[in-house]
Structures are given as structure tokens and as C-alpha cells.
C-alpha positions in Angstrom: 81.7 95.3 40.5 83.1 97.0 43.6 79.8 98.6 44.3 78.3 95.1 44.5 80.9 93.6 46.4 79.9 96.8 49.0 76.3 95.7 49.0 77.4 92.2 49.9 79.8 93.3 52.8 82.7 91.3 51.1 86.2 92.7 51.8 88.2 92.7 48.7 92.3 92.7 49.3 94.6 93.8 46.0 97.8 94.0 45.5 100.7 92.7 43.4 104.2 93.8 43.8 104.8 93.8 47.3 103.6 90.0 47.2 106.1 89.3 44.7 108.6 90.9 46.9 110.6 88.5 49.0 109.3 87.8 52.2 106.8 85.2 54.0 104.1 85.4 51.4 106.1 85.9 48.4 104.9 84.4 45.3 108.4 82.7 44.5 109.4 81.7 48.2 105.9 80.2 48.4 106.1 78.3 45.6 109.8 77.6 45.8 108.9 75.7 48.6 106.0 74.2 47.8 108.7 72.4 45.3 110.9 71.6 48.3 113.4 73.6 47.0 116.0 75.3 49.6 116.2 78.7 49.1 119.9 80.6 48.8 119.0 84.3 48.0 117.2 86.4 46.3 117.1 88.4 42.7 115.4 90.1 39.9 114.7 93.2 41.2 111.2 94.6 39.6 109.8 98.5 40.8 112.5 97.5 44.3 111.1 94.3 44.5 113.5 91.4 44.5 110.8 89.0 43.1 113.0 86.0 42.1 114.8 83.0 44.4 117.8 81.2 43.8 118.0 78.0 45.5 119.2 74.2 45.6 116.8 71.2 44.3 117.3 67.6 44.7 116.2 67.2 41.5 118.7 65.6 39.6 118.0 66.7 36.1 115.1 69.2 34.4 112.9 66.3 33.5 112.7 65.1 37.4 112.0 69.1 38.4 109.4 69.2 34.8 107.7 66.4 37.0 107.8 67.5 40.4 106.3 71.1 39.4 103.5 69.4 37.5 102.7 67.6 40.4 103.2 70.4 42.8 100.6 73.0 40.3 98.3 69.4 40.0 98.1 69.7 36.3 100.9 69.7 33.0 103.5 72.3 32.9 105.5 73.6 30.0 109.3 73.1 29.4 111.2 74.4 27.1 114.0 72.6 27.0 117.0 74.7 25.6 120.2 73.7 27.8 121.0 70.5 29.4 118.9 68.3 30.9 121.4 67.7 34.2 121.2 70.5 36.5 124.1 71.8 37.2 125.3 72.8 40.6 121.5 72.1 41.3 121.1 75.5 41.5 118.1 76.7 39.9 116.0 80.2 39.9 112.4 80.7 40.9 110.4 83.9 39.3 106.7 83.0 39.5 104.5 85.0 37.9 105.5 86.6 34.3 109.4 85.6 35.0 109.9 85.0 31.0 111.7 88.3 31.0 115.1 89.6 29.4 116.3 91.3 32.8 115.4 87.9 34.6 117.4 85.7 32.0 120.4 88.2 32.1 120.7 87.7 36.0 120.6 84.4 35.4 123.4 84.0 32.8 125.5 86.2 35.3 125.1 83.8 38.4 125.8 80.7 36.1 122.0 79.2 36.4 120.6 77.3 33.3 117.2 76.1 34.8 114.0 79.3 35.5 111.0 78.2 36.7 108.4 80.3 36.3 104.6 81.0 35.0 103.8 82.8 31.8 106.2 80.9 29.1 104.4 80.6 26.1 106.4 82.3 23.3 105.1 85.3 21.5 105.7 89.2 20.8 106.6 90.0 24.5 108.7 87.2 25.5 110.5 86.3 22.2 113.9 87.7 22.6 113.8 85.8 26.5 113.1 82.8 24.8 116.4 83.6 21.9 118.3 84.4 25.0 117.7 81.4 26.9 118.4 79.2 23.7 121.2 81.2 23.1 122.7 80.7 27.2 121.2 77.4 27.4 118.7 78.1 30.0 115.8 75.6 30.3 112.3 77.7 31.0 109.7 75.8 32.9 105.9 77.2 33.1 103.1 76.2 34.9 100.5 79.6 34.1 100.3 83.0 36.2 97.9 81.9 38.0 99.5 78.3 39.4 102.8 79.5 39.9 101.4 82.3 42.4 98.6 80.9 43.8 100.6 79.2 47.0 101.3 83.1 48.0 98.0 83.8 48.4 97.0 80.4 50.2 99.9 81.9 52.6 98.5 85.3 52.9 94.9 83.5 54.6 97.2 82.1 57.0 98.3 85.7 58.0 94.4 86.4 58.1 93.3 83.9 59.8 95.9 84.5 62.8 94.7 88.4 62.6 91.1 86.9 64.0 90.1 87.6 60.1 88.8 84.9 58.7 90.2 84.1 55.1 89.4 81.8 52.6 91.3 80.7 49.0 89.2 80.8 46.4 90.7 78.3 43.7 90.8 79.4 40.0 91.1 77.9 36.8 94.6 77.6 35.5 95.0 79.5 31.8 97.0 77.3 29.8 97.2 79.8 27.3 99.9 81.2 29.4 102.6 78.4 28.7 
């Protein structure tokens, strides 16, 4: 694949953690607010990354938010609705990507934040004790798929391009809603 992608002169661009990482790009900020969603601070720290926000929503309860990310990805999103549905203190976490993780949920249960919004939900071998430990803490998990919860990072990133002199373009993808 590379070798073709010489042969056509096309640039390719890779890389994962430093995008998570909070900054202009970051996959949570990005989507955070794409969600209208004021950001606070920062956590989950992943290889020195701090790939998670914390932030207020005007969303009054999960169901309104459930909503308002569906509309924001443009298609269904997942929630697993294990706490309450009123958000309380409207404070709720951002981790796109694969945030359906126990360090994630223990950060979460520290700070006093029931609602995650993330990618990558669906339950299975790798995320089955998050899912017990947000049951067990009352955390609601909402996914909308790896690949919708980070795309707004790289729509950023051709911005950053694009005022280089670099022309950049966003290739849209398929959702996999395998994922959630």
C-alpha cells in the first residue's frame, strides 16, 4: 500500500496518541465541542497523554445529551444507561476513542462524574469489567463508534494544513456500529 501511495504522490499523515492528547486538535476537545460542551479540565492520562475532558453541558439529563450526540455523529449512538438519567452537577467526561476503560471509569468515580461519553462501548472480553464498574458507580456510557467520536479531530487537523499552504482534505468514513 505505501509503495502505491508513493507512485501516486499522495502524502500520508499517521499518528494517534499525540492527537488524543489535549490540545487544538484533540480528539475529545474537538468533539467535546462539537457537542457544545464547555470544557473544565483535562484527565485520563494514557502513554503522558491526558486524552479525556471534563466539562459542563446544558443538557439537562442523559437522554437530552443521548440526543444531542446522535445528532452531532449524524447517526444512532449507544447508551447504556446504568446511573441516573439527571446529570448531576452537569458535569460530564469526554474520552473519544476507546474510553470504555477501567482507569477512565476510576478517574471518573474519583471526581464525582456519572455520565462518559465516548466511542467503542459495545460490551465484550475487553471492556466487561468497565461496564461492572460503571453499573456498579452508576456511570451512564454513551458511544457513538471509534471512528465518529474522533473524526472532528481530524477535520481540525486540515484546518492546521490548509493554513500551512498544504492543502488538506477529510475523507469521510463509514461508522462501524459494531463498536457500540
Amino acid at each position: 500500500m505505501l509503495e502505491a501511495l508513493k507512485e501516486r504522490q499522495i502524502s500520508l499523515f499517521n499518528f494517534h496518541v499525540p492527537l488524543d492528547h489535549f490540545g487544538v486538535y484533540s480528539t475529545s476537545k474537538t468533539l467535546a465541542e462539537r457537542l457544545g460542551i464547555s470544557i473544565d479540565g483535562t484527565f485520563a492520562e494514557y502513554y503522558g497523554a491526558q486524552c479525556g475532558v471534563i466539562g459542563t453541558t446544558d443538557c439537562k439529563n442523559v437522554q437530552e445529551l443521548s440526543e444531542k450526540y446522535a445528532q452531532t455523529v449524524g447517526h444512532k449512538t449507544k447508551l447504556y444507561p446504568y446511573g441516573e438519567n439527571a446529570i448531576s452537577a452537569e458535569k460530564i467526561a469526554v474520552a473519544a476513542g476507546g474510553g470504555t476503560d477501567t482507569f477512565v471509569l476510576s478517574e471518573l468515580v474519583e471526581k464525582g462524574i456519572d455520565v462518559l461519553i465516548t466511542g467503542v462501548t459495545l460490551d465484550n472480553k475487553y471492556t466487561r469489567a468497565a461496564h461492572e464498574m460503571a453499573r456498579k458507580n452508576a456511570i451512564n456510557i454513551l458511544g457513538g463508534t471509534h471512528y465518529s467520536s474522533e473524526k472532528f479531530a481530524c477535520m481540525e487537523v486540515c484546518k492546521y494544513f490548509d493554513e500551512l499552504g498544504l492543502p488538506a482534505t477529510f475523507v469521510e468514513d463509514a461508522p462501524c456500529f459494531e463498536d457500540m
